[in-house]
N, C-alpha and C positions, 0 to 999 in steps of 0.2 A: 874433874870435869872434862878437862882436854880427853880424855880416854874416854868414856861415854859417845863423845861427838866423834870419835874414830870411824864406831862402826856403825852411830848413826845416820852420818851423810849417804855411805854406800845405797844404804835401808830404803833411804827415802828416793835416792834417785831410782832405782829399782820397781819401785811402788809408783813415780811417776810416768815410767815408761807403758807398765803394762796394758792399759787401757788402748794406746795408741797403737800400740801394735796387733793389737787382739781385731782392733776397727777395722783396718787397713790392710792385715794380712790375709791371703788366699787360704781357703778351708781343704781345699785338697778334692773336694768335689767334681764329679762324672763333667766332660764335657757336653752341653746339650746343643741345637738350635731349638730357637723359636720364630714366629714369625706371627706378625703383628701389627693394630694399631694404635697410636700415640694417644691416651684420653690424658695424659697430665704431665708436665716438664716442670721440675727444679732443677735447673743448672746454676755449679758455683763451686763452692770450697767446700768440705775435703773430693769430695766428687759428685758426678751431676748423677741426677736418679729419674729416672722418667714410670710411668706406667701406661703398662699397654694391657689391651683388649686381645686377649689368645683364644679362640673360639670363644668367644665370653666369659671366660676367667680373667680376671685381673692378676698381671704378673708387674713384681718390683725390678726394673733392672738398673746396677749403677754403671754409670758410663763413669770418663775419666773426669779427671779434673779439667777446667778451661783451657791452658794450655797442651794439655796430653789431649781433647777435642781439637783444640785445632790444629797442632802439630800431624793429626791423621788425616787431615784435611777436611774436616768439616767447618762449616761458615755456618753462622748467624740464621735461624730460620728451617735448619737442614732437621733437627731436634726439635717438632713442634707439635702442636697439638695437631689429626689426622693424618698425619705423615706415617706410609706402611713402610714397614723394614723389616726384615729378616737378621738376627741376633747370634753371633755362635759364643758361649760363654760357660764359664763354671757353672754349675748346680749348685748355688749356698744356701738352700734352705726353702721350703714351702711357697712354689711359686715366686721364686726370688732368684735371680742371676747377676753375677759379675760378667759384666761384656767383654770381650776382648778382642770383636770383631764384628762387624756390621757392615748392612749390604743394605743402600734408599734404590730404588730402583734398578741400575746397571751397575751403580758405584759403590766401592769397594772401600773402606776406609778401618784400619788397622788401630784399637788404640791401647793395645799392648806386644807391639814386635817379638818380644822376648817372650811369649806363652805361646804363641801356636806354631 
């Protein structure tokens, strides 16, 4: 019995991780901008995800998480429904971007340091 459960803990921790990492990791996709406006905000946990209005296609973008928003210095409100911004981020998929850098008006707010 003890030998069975040897190599089954490794197994399982293994099979736990995968999904997490597959969510959360970068695909390796083209750098793009977009530019845009705000028609829907879900901010929260594991990251926030807004859609915007890009010549009239609806594109998915995921911002950071709550604190990685405000550590780039975005506040309350800056994220909202009609609010235009311009977007510089990964390519991950059909109308779909990982941000990692974004521009409301004049300001500049970074919310991945370590990628651009």
């Amino acid at each position: 019995m003890r030998q069975s459960l040897t190599w089954l803990l490794p197994f399982v921790m293994l099979l736990s991780l995968s999904p997490a990492q597959a969510h959360h990791g970068w695909t390796g996709g083209e750098t793009i901008e977009i530019e845009g406006t705000i028609t829907a905000v879900r901010l929260g946990n594991p990251h926030g995800e807004l859609t915007l209005d890009v010549d009239g296609e609806s594109w998915t973008v995921e911002v950071g998480q709550p604190w990685r928003n405000e550590r780039a210095g975005l506040e309350e409100g800056d994220l909202a429904e009609g609010v235009e911004l311009r977007l510089s981020g990964e390519h991950s998929g059909e109308r779909l971007m990982k941000a990692e850098q974004l521009w409301i008006d004049d300001e500049h707010y970074v919310l991945y340091p370590g990628r651009i």
